[in-house]
C-alpha positions in Angstrom: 73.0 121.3 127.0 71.5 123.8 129.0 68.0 123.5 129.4 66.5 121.3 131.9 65.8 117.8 130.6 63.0 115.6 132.1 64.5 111.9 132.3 62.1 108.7 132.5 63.0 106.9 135.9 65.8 104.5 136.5 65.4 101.2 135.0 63.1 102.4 132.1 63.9 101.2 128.8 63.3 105.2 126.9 66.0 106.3 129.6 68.3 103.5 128.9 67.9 104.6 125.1 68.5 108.4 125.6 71.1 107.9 128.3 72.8 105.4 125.6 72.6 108.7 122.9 74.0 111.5 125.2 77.4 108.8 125.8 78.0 108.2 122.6 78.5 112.0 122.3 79.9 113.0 125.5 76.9 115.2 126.0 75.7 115.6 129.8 72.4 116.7 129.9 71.0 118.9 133.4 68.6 116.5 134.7 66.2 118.3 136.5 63.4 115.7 137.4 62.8 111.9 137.4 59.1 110.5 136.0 57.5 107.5 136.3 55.8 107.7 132.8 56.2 109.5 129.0 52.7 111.4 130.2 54.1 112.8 133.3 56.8 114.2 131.4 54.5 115.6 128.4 52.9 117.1 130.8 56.1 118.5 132.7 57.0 119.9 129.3 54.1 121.6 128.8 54.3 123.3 131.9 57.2 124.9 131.1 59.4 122.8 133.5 62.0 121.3 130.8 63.1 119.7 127.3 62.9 116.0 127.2 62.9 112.9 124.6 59.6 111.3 123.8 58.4 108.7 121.0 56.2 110.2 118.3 53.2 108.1 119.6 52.9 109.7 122.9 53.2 113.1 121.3 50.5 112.4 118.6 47.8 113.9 119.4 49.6 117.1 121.9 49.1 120.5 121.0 51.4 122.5 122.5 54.6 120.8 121.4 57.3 121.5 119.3 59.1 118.8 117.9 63.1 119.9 117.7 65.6 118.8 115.0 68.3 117.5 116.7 71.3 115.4 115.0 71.0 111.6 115.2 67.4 111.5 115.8 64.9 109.9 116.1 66.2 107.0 118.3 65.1 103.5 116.7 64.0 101.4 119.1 63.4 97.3 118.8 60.0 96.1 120.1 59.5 92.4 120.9 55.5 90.6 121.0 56.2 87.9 124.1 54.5 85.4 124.9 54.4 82.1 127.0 55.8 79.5 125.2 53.7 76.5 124.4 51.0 78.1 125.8 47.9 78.3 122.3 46.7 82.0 122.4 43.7 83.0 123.2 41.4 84.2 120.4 41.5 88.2 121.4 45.1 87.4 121.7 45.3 85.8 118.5 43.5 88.7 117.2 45.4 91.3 118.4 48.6 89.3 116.9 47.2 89.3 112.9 46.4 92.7 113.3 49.9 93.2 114.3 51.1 91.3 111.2 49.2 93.2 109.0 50.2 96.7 110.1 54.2 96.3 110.6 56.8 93.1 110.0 55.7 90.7 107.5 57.7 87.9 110.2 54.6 88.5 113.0 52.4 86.3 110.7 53.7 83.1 112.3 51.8 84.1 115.3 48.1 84.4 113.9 
């Protein structure tokens, strides 16, 4: 690969996910900068500074993007609603929860 890729920071989750990707295909991408966060890295790609992975949701609403078709993507990703346990929710919290269930996994509606 060589174009510059933007890589989230060490320790982040996306970069785990990517870094996970390139392995399993003995690719080696040329890192060219670290960021802290997807929108710093929007932003670097925008400016012209580099390629780099980013989820459809921080992209959503950016003109100036062009979404590449590359093998093996996109990257599925598992999300995980945490809570205290034996703590009772709050009722934003509680709110926010059956909202949750109603938009993705029928299995969130043992939390409202």
């Amino acid at each position: 690969m060589d174009e510059p890729f933007l890589m989230r920071e060490p320790g982040s989750g996306t970069r785990s996910a990517i870094e996970r990707f390139f392995a399993e295909r003995g690719a080696h991408p040329r890192v060219r900068m670290e960021l802290g966060s997807n929108e710093a890295i929007k932003q670097a790609v925008l400016g012209g500074l580099g390629v780099s992975v980013l989820s459809r949701h921080t992209i959503e609403h950016a003109s100036g993007l062009a979404v590449l078709d590359v093998q093996g993507f996109p990257l599925v990703r598992h999300w995980y609603l945490v809570r205290p346990k034996g703590k009772r929710s709050s009722l934003v919290a509680g709110a926010f929860c059956a909202y949750l269930a109603r938009v993705t996994e029928p299995r969130l509606a043992a939390w409202s």
